[in-house]
Z-matrix of the N, CA and C atoms (Angstrom, degrees):
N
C 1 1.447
C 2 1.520 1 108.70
N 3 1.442 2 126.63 1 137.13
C 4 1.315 3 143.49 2 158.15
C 5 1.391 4 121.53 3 -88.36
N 6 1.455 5 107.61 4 122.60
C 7 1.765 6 96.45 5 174.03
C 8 1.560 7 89.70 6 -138.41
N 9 1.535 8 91.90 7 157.79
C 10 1.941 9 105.01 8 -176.57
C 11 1.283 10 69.34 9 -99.65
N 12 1.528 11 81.91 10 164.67
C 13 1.526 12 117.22 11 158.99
C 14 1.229 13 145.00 12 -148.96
N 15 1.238 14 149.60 13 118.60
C 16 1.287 15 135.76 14 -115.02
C 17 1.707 16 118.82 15 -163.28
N 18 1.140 17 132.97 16 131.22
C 19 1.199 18 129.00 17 177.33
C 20 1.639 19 128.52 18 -145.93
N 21 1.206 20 137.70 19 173.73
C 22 1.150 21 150.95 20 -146.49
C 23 1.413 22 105.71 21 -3.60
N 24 1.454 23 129.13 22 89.97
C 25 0.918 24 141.54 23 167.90
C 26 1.319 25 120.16 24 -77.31
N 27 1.402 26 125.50 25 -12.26
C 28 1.385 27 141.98 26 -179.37
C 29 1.645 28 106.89 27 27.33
N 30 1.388 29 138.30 28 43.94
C 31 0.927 30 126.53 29 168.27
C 32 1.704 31 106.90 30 116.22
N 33 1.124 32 131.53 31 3.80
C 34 1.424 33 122.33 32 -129.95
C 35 1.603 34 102.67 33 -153.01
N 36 0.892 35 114.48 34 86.85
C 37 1.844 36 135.47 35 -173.74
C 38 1.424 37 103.09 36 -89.39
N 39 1.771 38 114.83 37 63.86
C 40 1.551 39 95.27 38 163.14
C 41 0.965 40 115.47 39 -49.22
N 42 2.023 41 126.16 40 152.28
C 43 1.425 42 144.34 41 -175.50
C 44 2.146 43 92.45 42 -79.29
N 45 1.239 44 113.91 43 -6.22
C 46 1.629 45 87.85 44 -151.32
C 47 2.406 46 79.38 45 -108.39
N 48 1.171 47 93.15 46 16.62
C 49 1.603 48 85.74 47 170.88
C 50 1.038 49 95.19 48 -73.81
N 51 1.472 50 128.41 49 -49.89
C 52 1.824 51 133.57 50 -136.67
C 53 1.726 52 93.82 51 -66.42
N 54 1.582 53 123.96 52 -49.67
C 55 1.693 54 137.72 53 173.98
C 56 1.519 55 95.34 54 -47.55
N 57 1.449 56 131.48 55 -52.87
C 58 1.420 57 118.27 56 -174.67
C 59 1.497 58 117.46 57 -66.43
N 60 1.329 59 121.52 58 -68.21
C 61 1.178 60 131.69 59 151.35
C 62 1.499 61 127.99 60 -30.06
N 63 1.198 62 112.59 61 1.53
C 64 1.680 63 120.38 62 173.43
C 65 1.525 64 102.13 63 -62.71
N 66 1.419 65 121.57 64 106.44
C 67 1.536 66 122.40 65 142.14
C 68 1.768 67 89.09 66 105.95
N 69 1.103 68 119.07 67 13.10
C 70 1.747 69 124.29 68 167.92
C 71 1.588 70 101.73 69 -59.56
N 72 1.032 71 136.16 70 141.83
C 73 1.842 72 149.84 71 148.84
C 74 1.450 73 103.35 72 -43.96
N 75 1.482 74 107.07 73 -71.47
C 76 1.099 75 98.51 74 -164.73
C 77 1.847 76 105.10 75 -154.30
N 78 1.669 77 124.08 76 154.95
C 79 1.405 78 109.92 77 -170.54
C 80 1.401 79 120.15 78 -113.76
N 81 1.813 80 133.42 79 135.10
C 82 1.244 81 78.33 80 172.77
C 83 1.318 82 107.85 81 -126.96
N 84 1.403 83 142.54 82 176.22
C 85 1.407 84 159.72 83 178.97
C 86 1.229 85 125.60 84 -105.57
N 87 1.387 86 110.16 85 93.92
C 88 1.510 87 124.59 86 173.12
C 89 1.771 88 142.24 87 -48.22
N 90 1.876 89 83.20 88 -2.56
C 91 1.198 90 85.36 89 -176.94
C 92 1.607 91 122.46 90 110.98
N 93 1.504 92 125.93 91 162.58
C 94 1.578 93 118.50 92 -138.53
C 95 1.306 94 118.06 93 -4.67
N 96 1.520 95 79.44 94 86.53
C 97 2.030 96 104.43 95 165.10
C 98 1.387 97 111.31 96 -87.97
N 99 1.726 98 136.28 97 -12.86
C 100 1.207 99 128.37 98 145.12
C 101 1.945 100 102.35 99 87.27
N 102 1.117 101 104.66 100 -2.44
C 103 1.675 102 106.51 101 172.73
C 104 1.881 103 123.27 102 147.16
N 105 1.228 104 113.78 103 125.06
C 106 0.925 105 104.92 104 -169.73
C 107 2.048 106 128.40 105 -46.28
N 108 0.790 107 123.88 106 -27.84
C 109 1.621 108 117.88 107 161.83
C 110 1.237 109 130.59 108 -45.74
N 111 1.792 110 113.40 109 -13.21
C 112 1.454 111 111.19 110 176.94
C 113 1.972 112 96.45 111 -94.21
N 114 1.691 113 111.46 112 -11.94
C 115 1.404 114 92.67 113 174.72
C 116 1.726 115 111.39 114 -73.23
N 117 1.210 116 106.80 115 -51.05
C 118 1.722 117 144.43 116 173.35
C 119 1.938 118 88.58 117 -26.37
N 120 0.733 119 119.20 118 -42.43
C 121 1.604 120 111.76 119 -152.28
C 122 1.761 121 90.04 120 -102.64
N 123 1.228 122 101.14 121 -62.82
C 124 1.701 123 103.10 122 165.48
C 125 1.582 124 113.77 123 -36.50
N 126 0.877 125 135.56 124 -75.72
C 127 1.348 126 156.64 125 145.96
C 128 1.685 127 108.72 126 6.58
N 129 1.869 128 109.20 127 -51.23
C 130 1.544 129 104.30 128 -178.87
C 131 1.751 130 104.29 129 -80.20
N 132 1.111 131 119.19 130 -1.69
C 133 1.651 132 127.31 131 -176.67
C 134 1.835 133 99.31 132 -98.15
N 135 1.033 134 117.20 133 -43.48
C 136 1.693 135 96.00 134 -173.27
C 137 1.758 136 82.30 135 -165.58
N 138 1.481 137 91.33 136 177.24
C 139 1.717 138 105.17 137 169.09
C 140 1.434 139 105.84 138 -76.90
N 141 1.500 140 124.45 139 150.44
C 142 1.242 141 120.22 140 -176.22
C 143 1.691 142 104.24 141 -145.92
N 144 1.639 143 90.72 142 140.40
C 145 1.852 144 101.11 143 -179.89
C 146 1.577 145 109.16 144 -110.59
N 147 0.856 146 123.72 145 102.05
C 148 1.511 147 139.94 146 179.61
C 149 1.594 148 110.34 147 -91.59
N 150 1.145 149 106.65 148 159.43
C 151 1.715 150 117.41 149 170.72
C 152 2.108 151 98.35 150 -152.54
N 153 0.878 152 111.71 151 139.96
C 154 1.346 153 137.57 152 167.85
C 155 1.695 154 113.95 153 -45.97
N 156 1.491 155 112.85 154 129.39
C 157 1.520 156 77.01 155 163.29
C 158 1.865 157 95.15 156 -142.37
N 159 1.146 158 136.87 157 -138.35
C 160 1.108 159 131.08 158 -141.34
C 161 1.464 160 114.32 159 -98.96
N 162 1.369 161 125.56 160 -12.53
C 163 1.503 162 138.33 161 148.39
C 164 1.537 163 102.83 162 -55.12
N 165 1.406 164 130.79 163 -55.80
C 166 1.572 165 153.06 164 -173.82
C 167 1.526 166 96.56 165 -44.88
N 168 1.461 167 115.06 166 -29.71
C 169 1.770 168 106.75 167 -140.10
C 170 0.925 169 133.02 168 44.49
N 171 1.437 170 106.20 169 32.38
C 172 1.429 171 117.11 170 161.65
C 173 1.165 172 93.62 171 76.64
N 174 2.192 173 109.33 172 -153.22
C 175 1.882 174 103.81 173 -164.25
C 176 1.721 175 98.25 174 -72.93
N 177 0.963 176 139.80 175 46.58
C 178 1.466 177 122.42 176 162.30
C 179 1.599 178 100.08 177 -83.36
N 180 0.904 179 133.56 178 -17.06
C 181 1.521 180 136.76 179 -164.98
C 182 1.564 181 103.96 180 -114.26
N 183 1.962 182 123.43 181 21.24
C 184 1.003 183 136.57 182 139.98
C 185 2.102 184 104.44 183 87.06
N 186 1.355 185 103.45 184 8.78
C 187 1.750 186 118.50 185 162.93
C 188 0.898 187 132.28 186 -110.11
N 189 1.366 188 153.37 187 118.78
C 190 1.417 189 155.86 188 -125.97
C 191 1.460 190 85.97 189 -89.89
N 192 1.079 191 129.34 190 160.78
C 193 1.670 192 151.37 191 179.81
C 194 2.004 193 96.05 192 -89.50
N 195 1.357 194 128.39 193 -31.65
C 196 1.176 195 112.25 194 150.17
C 197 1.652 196 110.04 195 -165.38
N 198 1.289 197 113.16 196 167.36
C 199 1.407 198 115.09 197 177.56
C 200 1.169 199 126.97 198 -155.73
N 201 1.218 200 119.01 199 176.53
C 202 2.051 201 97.73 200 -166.81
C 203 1.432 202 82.56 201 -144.88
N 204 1.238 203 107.96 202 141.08
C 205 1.617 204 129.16 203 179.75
C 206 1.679 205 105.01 204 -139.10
N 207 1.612 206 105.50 205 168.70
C 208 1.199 207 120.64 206 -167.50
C 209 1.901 208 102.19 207 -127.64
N 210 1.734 209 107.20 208 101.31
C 211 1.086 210 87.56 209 171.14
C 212 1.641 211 110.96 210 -120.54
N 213 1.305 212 123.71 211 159.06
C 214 1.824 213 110.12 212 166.71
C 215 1.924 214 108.55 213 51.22
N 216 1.563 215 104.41 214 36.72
C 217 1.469 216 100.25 215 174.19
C 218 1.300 217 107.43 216 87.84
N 219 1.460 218 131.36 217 -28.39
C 220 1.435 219 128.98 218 -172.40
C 221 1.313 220 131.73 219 -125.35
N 222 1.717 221 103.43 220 127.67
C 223 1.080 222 91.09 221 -143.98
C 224 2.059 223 103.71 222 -99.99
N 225 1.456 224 95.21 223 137.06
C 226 1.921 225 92.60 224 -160.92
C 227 1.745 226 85.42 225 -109.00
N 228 1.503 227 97.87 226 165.49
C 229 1.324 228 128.82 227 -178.75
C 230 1.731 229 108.14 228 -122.47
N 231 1.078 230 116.05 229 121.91
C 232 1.419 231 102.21 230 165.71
C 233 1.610 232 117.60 231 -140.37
N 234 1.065 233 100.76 232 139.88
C 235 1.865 234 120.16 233 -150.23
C 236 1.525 235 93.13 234 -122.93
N 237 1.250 236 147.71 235 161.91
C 238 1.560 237 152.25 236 119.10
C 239 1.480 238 111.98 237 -49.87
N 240 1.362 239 114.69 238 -73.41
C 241 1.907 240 109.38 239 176.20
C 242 0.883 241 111.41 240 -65.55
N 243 0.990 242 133.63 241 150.93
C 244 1.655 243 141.01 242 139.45
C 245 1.230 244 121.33 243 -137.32
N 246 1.220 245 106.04 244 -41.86
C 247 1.934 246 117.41 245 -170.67
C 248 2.076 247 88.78 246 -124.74
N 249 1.435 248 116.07 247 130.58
C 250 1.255 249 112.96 248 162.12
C 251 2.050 250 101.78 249 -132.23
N 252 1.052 251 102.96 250 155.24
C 253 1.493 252 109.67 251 173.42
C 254 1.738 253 97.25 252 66.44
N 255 1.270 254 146.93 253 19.60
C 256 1.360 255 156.42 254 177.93
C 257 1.687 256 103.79 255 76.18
N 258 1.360 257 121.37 256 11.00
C 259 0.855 258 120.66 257 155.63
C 260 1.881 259 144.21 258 -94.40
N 261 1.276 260 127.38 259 133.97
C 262 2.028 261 101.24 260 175.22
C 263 1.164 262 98.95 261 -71.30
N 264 1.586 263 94.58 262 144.20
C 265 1.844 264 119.26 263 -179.11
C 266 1.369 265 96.93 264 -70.57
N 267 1.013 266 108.16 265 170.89
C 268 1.663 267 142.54 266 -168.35
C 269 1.856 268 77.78 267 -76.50
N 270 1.534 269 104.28 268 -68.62
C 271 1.715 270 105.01 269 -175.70
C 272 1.008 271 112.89 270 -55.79
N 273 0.942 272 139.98 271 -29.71
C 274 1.687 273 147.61 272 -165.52
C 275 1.563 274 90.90 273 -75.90
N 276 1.058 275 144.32 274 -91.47
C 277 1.094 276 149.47 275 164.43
C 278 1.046 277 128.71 276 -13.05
N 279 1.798 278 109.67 277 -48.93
C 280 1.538 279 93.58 278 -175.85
C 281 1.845 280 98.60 279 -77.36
N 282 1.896 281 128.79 280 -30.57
C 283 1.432 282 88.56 281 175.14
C 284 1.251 283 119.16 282 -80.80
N 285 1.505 284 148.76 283 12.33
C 286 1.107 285 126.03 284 154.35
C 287 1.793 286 106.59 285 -70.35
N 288 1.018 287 164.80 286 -78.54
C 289 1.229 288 147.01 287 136.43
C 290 1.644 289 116.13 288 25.13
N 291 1.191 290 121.46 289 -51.20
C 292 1.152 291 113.02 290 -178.49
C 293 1.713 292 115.91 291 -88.46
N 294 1.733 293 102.90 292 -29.72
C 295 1.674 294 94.57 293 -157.66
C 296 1.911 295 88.86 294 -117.86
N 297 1.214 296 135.28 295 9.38
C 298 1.156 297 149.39 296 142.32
C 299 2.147 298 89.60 297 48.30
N 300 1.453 299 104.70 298 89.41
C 301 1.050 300 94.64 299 -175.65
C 302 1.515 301 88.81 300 -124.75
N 303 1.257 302 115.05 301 152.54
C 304 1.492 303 121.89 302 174.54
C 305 1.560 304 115.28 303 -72.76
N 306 1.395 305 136.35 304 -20.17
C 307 1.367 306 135.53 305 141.36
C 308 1.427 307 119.34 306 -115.01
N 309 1.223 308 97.48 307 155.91
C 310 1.690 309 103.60 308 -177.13
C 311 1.652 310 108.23 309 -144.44
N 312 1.207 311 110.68 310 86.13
C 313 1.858 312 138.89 311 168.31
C 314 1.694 313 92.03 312 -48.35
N 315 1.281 314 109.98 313 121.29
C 316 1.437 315 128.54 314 165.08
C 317 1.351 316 115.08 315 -138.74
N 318 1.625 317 107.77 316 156.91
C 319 1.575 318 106.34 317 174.51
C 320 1.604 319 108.84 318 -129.42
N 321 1.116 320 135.59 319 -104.49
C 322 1.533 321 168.54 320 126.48
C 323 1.571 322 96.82 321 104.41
N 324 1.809 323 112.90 322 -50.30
C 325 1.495 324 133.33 323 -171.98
C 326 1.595 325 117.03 324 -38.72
N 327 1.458 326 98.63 325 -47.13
C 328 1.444 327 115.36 326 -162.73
C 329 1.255 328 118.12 327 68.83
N 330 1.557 329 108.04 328 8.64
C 331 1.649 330 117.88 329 176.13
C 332 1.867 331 112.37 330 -87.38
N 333 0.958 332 139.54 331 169.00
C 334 1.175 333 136.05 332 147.69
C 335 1.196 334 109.26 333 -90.93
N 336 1.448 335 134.78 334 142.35
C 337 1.241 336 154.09 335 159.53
C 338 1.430 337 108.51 336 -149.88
N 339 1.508 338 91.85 337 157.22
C 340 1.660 339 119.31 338 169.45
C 341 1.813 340 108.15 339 -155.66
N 342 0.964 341 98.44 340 102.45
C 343 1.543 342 110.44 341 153.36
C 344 1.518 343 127.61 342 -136.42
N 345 1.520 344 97.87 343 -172.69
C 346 1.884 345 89.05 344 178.20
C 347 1.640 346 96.47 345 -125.19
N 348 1.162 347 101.14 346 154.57
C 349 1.304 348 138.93 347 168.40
C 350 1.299 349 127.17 348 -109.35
N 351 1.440 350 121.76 349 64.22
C 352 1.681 351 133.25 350 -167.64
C 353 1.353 352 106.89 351 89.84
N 354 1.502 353 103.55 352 -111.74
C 355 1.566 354 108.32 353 163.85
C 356 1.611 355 115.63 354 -101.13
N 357 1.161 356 132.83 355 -4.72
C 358 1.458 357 137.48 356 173.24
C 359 1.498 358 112.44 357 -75.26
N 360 1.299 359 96.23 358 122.60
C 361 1.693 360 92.99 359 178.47
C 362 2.016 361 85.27 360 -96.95
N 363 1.526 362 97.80 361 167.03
C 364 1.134 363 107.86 362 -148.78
C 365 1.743 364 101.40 363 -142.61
N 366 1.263 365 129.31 364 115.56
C 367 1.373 366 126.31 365 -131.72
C 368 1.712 367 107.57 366 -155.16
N 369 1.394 368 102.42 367 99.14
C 370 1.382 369 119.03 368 -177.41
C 371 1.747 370 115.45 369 -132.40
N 372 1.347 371 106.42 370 97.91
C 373 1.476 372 147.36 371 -129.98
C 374 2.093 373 81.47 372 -89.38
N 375 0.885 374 126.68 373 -22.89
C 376 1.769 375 134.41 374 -177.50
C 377 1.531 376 108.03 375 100.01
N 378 1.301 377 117.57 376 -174.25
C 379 1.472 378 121.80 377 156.36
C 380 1.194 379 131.78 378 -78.75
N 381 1.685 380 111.11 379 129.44
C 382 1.963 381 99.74 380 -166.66
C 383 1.557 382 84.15 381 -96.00
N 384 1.279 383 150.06 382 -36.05
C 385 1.217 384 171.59 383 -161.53
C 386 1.831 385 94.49 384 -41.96
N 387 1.119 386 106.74 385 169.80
C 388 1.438 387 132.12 386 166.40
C 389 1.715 388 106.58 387 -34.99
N 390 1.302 389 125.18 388 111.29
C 391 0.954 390 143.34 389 169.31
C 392 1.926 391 108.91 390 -24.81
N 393 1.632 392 135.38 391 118.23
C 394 0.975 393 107.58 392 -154.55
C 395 1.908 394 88.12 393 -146.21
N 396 1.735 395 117.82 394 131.00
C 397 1.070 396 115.10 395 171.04
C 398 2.023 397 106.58 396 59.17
N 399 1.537 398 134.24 397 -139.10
C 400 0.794 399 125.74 398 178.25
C 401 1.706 400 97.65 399 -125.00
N 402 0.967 401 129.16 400 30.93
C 403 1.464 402 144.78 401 151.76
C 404 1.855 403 114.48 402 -60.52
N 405 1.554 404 83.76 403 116.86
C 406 1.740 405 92.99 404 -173.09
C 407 1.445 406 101.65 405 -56.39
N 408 2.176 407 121.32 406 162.57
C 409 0.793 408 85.82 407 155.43
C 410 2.017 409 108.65 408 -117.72
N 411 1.225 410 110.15 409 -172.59
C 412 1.465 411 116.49 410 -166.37
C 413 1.150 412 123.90 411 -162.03
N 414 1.605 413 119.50 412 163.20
C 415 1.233 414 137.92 413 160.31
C 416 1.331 415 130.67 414 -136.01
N 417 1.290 416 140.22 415 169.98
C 418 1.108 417 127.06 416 -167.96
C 419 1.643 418 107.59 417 -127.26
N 420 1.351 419 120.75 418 162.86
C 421 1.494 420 130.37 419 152.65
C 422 1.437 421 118.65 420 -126.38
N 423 1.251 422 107.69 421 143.74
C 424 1.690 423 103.67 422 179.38
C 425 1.353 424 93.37 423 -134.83
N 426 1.598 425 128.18 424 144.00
C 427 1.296 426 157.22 425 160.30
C 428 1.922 427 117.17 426 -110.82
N 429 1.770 428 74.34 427 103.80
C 430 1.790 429 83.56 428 -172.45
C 431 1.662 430 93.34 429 -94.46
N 432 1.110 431 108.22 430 124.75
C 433 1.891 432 118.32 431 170.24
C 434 1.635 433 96.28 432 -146.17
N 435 1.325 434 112.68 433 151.13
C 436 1.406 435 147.00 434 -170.74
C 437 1.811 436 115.18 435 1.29
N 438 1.645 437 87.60 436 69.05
C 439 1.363 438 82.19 437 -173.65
C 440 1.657 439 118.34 438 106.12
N 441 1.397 440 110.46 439 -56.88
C 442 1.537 441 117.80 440 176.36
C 443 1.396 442 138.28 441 -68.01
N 444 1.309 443 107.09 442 155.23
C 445 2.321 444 98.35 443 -179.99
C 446 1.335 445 68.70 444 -128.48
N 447 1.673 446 104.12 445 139.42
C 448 1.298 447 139.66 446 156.97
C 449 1.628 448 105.48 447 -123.80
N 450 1.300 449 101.55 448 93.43
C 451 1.904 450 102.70 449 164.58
C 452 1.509 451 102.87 450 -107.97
N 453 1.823 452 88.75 451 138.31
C 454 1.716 453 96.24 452 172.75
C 455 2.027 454 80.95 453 -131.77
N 456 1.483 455 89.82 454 165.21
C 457 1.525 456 102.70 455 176.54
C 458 1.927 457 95.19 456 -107.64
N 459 1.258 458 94.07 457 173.32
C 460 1.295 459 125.85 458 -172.69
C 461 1.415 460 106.36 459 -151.37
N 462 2.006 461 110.22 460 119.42
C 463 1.062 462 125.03 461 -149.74
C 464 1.945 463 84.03 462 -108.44
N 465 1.218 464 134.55 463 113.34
C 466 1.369 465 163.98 464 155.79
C 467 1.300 466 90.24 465 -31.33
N 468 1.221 467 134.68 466 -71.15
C 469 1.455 468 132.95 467 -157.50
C 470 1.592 469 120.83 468 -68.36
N 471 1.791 470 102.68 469 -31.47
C 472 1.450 471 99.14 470 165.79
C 473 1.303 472 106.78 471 -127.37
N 474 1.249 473 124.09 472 -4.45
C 475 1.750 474 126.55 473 -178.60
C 476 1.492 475 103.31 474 86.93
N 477 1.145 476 134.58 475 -4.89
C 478 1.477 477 126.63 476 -178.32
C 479 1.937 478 110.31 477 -68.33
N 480 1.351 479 94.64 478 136.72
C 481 1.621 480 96.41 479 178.00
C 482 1.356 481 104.33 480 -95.12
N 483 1.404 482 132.39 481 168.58
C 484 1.576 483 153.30 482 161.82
C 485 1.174 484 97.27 483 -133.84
N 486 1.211 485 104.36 484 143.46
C 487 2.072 486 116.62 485 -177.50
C 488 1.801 487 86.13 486 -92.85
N 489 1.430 488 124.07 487 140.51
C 490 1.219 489 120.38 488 148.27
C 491 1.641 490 116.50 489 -87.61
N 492 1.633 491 102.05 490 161.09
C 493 1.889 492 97.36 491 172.14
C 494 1.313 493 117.68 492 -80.10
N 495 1.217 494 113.19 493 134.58
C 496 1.750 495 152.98 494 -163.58
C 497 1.457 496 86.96 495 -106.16
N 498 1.913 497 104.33 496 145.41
C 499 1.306 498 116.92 497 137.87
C 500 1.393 499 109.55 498 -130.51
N 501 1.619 500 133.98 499 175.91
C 502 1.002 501 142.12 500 170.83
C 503 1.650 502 98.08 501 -65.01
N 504 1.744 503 102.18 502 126.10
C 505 1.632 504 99.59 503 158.55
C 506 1.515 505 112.49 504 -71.00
């Protein structure tokens, strides 16, 4: 299975996601998506699970602030905060601790990262949104097969991918 992945879009539907996202299952959205047309357009490319995040005002804009789903055997979490000041929050932590999901989709940073956290790999795809400070911008893909997360990013500005390091969940 292929899923994009994607965050703080603040309003802002680059055309060159739809070429990345070609032939994805399903997408998901980490949050300040900044208006419904960036779901709408996402939406004609694959099914997509979104959550709200603090541009959104949270669920006033009708997306849970976070949720954990089960796709291809694995089961992911996806939150907007997780890490603030380059650090994981106290909250961030305690629900990975509590809802112990083998991925965890984050946005807020506008950084890309991937690490793990115990057994949770932990997956913040960059900003696809309005170009911001000297922060790349990005998206992500992950390929769940037998057991494994393979996330590579995808750099917006020139389209070039990098595989990130994977372990077996």
């Amino acid at each position: 299975m292929r899923i994009g992945v994607i965050a703080d879009t603040h309003g802002l539907f680059d055309p060159a996601v739809r070429q990345h996202f070609t032939g994805v299952d399903h997408i998901l959205h980490a949050g300040d998506i900044g208006g419904q047309s960036v779901i709408d357009q996402l939406q004609a490319i694959a099914p997509v699970t979104a959550v709200s995040g603090n541009v959104d005002g949270y669920e006033q804009r009708g997306f849970p602030s976070e949720i954990i789903i089960e796709l291809a055997g694995c089961r992911i979490a996806i939150r907007h905060i997780l890490y603030e000041g380059g650090k994981l929050t106290e909250d961030g932590r305690a629900f990975l601790q509590d809802t112990q999901p083998d991925l965890c989709i984050f946005g807020h940073t506008h950084q890309p990262k991937v690490e793990w956290f115990g057994k949770t790999l932990l997956f913040n795809p960059g900003s696809a949104g309005p170009k911001r400070f000297s922060l790349p911008r990005g998206i992500g893909v992950l390929k769940l097969e037998n057991g494994e997360i393979v996330p590579s990013f995808i750099a917006l500005e020139k389209g070039s991918v990098r595989a990130a390091k994977s372990r077996q969940s």
